[in-house]
C-alpha positions as CSV (number, residue, x, y, z in Angstrom):
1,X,-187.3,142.6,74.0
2,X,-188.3,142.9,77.7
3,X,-189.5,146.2,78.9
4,X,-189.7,146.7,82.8
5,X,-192.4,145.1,82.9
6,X,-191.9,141.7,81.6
7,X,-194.1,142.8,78.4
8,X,-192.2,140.8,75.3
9,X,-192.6,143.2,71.6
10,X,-194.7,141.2,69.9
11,X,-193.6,142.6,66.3
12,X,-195.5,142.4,63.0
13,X,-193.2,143.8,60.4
14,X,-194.5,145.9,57.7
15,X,-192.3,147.0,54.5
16,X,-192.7,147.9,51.1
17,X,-190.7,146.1,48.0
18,X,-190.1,148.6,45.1
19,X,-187.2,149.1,42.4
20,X,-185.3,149.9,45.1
21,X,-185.6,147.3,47.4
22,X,-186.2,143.2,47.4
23,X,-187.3,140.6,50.0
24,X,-183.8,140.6,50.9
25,X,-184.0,144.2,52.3
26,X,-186.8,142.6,54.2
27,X,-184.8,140.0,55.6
28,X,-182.7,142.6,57.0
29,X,-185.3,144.0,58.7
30,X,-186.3,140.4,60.5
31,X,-182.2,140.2,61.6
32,X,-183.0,143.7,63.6
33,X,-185.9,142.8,65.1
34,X,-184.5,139.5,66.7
35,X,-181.4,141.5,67.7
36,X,-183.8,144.2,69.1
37,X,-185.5,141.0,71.4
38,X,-188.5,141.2,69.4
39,X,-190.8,138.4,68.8
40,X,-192.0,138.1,65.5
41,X,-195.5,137.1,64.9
42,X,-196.0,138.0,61.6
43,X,-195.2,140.1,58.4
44,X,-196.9,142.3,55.5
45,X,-195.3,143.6,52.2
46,X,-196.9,146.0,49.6
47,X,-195.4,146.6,46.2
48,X,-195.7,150.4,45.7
49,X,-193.1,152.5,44.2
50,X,-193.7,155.6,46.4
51,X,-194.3,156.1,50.0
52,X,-197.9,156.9,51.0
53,X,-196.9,160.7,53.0
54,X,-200.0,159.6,55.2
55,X,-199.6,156.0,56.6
56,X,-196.6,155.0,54.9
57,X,-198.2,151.9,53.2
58,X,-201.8,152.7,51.6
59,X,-204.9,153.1,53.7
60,X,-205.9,149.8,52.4
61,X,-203.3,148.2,53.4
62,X,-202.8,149.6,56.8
63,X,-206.4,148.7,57.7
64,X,-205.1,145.3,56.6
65,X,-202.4,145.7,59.0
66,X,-204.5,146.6,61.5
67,X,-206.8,143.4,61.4
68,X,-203.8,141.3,61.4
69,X,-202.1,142.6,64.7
70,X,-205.2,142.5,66.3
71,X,-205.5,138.9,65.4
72,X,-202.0,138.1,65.5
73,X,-201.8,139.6,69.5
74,X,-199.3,142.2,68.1
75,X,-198.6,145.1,70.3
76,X,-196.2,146.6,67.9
77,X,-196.0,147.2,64.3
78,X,-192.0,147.5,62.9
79,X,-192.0,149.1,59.7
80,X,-188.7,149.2,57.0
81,X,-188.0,152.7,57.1
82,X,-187.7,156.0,59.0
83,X,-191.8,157.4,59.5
84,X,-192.6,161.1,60.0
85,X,-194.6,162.1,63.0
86,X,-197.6,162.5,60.8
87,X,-197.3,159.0,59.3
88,X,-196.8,157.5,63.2
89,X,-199.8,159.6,64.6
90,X,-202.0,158.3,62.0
91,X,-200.5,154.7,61.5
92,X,-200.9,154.7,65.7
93,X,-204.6,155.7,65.5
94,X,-205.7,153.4,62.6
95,X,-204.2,150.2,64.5
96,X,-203.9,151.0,68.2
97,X,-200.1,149.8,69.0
98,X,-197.2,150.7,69.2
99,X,-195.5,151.9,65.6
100,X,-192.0,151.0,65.6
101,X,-189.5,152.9,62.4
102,X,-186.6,151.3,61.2
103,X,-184.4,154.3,62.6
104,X,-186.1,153.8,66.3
105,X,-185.6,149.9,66.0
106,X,-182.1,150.8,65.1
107,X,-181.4,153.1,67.9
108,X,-182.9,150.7,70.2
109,X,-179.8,148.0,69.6
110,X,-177.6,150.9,69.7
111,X,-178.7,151.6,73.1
112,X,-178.2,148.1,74.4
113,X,-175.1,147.8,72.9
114,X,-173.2,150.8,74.2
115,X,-170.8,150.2,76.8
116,X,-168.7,152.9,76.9
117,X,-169.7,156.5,78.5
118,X,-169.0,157.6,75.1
119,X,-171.0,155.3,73.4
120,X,-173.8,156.0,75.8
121,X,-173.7,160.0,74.8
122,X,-173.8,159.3,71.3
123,X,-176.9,156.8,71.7
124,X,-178.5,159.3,73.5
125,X,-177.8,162.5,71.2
126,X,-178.6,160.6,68.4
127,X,-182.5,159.1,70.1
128,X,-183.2,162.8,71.2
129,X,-182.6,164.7,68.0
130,X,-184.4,161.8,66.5
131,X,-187.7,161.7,69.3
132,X,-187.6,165.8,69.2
133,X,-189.8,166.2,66.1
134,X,-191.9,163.0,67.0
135,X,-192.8,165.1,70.9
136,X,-195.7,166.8,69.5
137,X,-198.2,165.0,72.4
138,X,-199.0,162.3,74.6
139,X,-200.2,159.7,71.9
140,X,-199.4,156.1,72.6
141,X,-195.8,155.9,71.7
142,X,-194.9,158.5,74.5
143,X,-198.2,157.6,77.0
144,X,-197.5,153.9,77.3
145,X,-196.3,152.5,81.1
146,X,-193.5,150.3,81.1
147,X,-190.2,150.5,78.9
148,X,-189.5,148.8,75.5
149,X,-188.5,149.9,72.1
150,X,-188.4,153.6,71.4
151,X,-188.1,154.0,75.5
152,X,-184.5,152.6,75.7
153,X,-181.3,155.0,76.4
154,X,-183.1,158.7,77.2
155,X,-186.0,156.9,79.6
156,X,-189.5,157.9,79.0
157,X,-189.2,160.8,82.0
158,X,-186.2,162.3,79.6
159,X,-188.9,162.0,76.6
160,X,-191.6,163.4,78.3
161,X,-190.2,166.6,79.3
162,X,-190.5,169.8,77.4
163,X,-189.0,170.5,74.5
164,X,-186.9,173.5,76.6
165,X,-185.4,171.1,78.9
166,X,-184.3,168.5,75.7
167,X,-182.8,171.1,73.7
168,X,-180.7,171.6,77.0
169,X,-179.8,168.3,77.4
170,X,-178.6,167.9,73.6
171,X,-176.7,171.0,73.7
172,X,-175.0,169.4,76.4
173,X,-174.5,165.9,74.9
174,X,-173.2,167.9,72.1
175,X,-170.5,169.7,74.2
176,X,-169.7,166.6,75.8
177,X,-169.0,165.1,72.6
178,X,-166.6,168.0,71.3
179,X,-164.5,167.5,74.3
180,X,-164.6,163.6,73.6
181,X,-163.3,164.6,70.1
182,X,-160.9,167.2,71.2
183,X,-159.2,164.4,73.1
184,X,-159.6,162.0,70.6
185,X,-157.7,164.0,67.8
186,X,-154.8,165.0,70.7
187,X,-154.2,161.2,71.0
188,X,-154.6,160.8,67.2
189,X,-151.8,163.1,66.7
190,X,-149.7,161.7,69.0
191,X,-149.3,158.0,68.0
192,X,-146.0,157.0,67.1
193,X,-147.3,154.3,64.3
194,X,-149.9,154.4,61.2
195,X,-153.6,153.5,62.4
196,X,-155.3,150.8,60.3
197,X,-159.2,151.2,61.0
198,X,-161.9,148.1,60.1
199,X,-164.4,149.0,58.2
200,X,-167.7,146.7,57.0
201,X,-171.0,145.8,57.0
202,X,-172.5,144.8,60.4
203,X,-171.5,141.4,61.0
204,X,-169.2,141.0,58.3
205,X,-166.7,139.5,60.7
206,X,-164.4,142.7,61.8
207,X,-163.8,141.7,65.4
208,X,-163.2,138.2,64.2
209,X,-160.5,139.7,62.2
210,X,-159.7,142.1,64.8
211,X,-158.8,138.9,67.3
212,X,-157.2,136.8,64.5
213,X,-154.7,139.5,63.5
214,X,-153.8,140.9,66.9
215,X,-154.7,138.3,69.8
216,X,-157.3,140.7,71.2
217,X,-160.5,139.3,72.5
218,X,-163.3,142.1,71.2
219,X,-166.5,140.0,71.9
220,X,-167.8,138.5,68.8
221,X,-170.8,137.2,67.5
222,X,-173.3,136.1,65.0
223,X,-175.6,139.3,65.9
224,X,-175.8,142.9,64.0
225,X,-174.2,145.2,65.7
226,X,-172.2,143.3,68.0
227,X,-168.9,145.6,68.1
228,X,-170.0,149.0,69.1
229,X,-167.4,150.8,70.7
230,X,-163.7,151.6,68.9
231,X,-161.4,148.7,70.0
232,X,-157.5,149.4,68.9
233,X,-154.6,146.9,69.1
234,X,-151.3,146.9,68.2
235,X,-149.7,144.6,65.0
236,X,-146.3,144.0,63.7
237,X,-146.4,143.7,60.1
238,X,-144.1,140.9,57.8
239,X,-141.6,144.2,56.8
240,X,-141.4,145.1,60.7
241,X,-143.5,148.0,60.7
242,X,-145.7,148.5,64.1
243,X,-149.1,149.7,63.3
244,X,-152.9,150.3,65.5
245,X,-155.8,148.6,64.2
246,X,-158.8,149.8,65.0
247,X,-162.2,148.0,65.0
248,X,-165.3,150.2,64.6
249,X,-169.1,150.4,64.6
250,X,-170.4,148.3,61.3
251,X,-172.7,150.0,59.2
252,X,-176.1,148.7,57.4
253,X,-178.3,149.9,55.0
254,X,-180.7,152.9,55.8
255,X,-177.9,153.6,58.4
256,X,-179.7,156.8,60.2
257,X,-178.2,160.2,59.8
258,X,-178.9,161.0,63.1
259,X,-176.8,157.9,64.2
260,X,-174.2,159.1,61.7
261,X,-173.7,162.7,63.2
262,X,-173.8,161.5,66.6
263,X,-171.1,159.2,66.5
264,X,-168.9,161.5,64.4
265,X,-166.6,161.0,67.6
266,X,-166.0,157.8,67.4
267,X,-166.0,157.9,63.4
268,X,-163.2,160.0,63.8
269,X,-161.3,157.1,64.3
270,X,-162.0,156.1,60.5
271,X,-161.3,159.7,59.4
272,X,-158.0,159.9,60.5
273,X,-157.2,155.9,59.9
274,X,-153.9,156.1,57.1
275,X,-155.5,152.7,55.7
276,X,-158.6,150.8,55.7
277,X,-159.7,147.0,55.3
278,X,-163.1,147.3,54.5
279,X,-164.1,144.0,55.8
280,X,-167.2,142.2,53.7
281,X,-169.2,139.1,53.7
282,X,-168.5,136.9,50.6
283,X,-171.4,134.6,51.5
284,X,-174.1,137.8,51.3
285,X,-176.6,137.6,48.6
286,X,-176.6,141.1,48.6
287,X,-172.9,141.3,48.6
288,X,-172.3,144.6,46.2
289,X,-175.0,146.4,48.2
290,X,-173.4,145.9,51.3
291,X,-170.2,147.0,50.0
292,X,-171.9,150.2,48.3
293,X,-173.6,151.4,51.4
294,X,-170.4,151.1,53.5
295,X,-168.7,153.0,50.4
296,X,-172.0,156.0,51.0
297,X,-170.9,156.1,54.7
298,X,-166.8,156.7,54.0
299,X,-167.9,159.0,51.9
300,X,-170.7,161.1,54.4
301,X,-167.8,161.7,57.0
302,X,-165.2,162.2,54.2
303,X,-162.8,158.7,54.7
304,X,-163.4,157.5,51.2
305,X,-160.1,158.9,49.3
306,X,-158.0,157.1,51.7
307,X,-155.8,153.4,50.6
308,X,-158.1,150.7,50.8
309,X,-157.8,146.8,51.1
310,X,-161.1,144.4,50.8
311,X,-161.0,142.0,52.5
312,X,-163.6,139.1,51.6
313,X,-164.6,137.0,54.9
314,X,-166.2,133.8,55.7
315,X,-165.1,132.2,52.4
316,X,-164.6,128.9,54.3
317,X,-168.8,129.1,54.0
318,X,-168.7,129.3,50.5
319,X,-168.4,126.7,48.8
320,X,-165.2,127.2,47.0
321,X,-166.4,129.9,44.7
322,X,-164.6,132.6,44.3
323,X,-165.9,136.4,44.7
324,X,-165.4,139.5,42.7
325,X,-165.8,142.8,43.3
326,X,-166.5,145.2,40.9
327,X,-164.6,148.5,40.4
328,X,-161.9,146.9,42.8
329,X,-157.8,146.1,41.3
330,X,-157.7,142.2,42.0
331,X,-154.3,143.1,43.8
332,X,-156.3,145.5,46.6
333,X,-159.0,142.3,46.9
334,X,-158.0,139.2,48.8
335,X,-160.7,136.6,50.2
336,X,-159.9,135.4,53.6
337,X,-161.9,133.4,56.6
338,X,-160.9,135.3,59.7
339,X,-162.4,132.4,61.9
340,X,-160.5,129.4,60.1
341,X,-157.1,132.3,59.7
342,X,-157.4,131.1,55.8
343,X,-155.2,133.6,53.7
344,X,-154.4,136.4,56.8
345,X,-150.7,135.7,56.1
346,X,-151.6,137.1,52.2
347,X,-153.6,139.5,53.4
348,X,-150.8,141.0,56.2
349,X,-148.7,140.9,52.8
350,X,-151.3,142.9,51.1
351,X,-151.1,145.9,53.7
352,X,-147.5,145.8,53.9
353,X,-147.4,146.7,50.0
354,X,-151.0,148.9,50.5
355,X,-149.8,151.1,53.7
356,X,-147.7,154.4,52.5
357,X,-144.5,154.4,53.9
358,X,-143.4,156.3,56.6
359,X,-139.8,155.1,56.7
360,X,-136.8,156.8,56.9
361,X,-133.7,155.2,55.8
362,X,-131.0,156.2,58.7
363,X,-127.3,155.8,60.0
364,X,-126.8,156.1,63.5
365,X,-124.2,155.6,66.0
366,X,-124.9,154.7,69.5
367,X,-122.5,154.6,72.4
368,X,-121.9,151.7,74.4
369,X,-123.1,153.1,77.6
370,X,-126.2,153.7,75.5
371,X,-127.5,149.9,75.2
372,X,-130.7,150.1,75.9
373,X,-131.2,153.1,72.6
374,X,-130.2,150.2,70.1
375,X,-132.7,147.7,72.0
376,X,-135.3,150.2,71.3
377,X,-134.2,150.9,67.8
378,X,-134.4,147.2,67.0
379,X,-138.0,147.1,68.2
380,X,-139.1,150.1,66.4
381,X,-137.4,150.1,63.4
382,X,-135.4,147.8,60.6
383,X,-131.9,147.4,61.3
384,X,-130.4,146.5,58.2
385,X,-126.1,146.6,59.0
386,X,-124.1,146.7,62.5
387,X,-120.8,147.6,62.6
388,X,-118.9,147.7,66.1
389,X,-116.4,150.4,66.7
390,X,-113.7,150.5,69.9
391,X,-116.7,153.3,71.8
392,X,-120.0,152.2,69.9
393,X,-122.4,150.8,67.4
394,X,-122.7,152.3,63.8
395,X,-126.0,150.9,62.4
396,X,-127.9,151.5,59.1
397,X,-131.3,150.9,59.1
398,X,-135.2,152.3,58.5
399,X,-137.5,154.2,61.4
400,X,-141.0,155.7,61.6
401,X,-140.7,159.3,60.6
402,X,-143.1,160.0,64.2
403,X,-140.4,158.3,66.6
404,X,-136.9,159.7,65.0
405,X,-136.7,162.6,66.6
406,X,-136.5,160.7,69.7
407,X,-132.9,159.4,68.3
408,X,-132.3,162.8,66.6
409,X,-129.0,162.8,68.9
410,X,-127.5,159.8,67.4
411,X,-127.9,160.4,63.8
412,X,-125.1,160.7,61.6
413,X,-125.8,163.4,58.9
């Protein structure tokens, strides 16, 4: 990362490996600092199966820590999970850099990922509830010229205000964000077709599915955290039914709650979905994990009774074996490669048979003069038998229960 003044984040990461976590976890923790623009220059684990309350690892180990960065030219130290303002002061004191949490690092991408003025507000709601507790001085994380993880988003002259003038400025993000939602569940109500949201792991391969499926081109990439704001497309299913899908923020492991409440607005879009294809990576080593923490989040914002569909990507990159998932019904689990476009013909199948219905079976008859009605009732609907009469067309056929009112004239009861 480059802060305004050209000074990289040179990161050593600290974690701790316990019953709970492996080096994998770890790894994780590597992937977001090189997405964050941080240059790595070195790492330090401790096996403990608490966290120390006072500097997170032991006070052995941090003045280990602390020898290393100064040797290593660190100015930063990332550790593995979120720190309380106690364990930053102290951890910031003992070494004399920067201390970086897994929560900030997170926020950080967040930050440089948001595009849209939505996006922006919940980055910035979610870094200022999070930085409120941590504002208890001017120690070196809020002192320091120059921008930088932890500065991103807000701006160090938001962060250094008084607490008076932050509470303002969430209250605000927050009212902000109730309109945003308020508007969001006004255009939620009136779609005309079911919504199909993505759902995954960062960098599972949503968007890739996203473009394969629909011909959209959400920007994609081999980077965590690449999709950030809700993308939705239209898709005409096998059985002729017109559906959204929508693409959404991936989730990850120690996903802050923070994060989570801020972006309830865009969640929404999950919330509301009348399907999901939870989207994961068959070549993870981690691979149930993954799939569990996702399953946490659906939960958290209350999306995890709806129909499901997992989907299991990038199977071209594994080397023929096949992956199962447990607690899954084989017929709901289909592996796919949304890059290569192996299996999305099975898989559109799948949702056809997945989706509730929200047909109507219907006989209409629609004058002559009328054309352009049956044009639009081809489109939108099935059209099963056509019978032409000396003033009109009787049809039989099935339409969405949201656009038949719109024909509610020509129906024959």
């Amino acid at each position: 990362m480059i802060s305004n003044n050209d000074i990289t984040t040179r990161g050593l990461l600290l974690g701790m490996i316990n019953h709970l976590s492996d080096d994998k976890t770890f790894e994780e923790l590597k992937l977001l600092s090189q997405t964050a623009g941080v240059e790595i220059v070195g790492e330090a684990v401790q096996k403990r199966n608490k966290i120390d309350p006072a500097y997170y690892v032991g006070r052995g180990k941090a003045e280990e820590v602390a020898a290393a960065a100064k040797t290593l030219g660190a100015n930063a130290i990332i550790c593995d999970d979120e720190l309380s303002p106690m364990q930053i002061r102290n951890l910031e004191k003992l070494t004399e850099v920067q201390i970086i949490d897994r929560t900030t690092l997170i926020l950080d991408i967040f930050a440089q990922r948001a595009r849209t003025s939505e996006g922006k507000i919940q980055v910035e709601l979610a870094q200022l509830q999070y930085m409120m507790p941590r504002l208890t001085g001017k120690g070196i994380q809020l002192s320091q010229e120059g921008g930088g993880i932890g500065t991103r988003g807000p701006g160090e002259t938001k962060l250094e205000t008084d607490r008076r003038h932050i509470r303002r400025r969430i209250h605000r993000l927050k009212q902000e964000l109730k309109q945003i939602q308020k508007s969001r569940r006004v255009i939620i109500k009136s779609r005309r077709y079911p919504v199909i949201s993505l759902v995954g792991y960062t960098n599972s391969g949503k968007s890739t599915l996203m473009n394969a499926l629909t011909g959209a081109h959400v920007v994609t990439g081999d980077r965590l955290f690449e999709t950030l704001d809700t993308t939705t497309r239209g898709l005409l299913l096998p059985d002729g039914r017109k559906v959204l899908l929508s693409d959404t923020v991936g989730f990850i492991r120690k996903l802050p709650h923070h994060l989570v409440e801020a972006f309830k607005a865009t969640l929404e879009e999950v919330k509301e979905a009348d399907m999901l294809i939870h989207v994961a990576d068959g070549t993870s080593p981690v691979l149930d994990e993954e799939i569990a923490t996702v399953n946490s989040v659906l939960t958290e914002i209350g999306a995890d009774m709806k129909p499901i569909i997992i989907a299991i990507n990038k199977i071209d990159k594994n080397s023929g074996q096949s992956v199962f998932i447990r607690g899954y019904d084989r017929d709901k689990t289909i592996e796919i490669s949304a890059l290569q476009g192996f299996n999305l013909d099975r898989l559109l199948k799948v949702i056809c048979n997945v989706l509730p219905s929200t047909r109507q079976l219907v006989q209409l008859f629609i004058p002559y003069n009328d054309g352009q009605i049956l044009d639009e009732i081809h489109q939108n609907g099935l059209v099963y038998e056509v019978e032409y009469k000396d003033n009109g067309v009787k049809i039989r056929g099935s339409i969405d229960k949201a656009i038949l009112k719109k024909y509610e004239e020509y129906v024959l009861k």
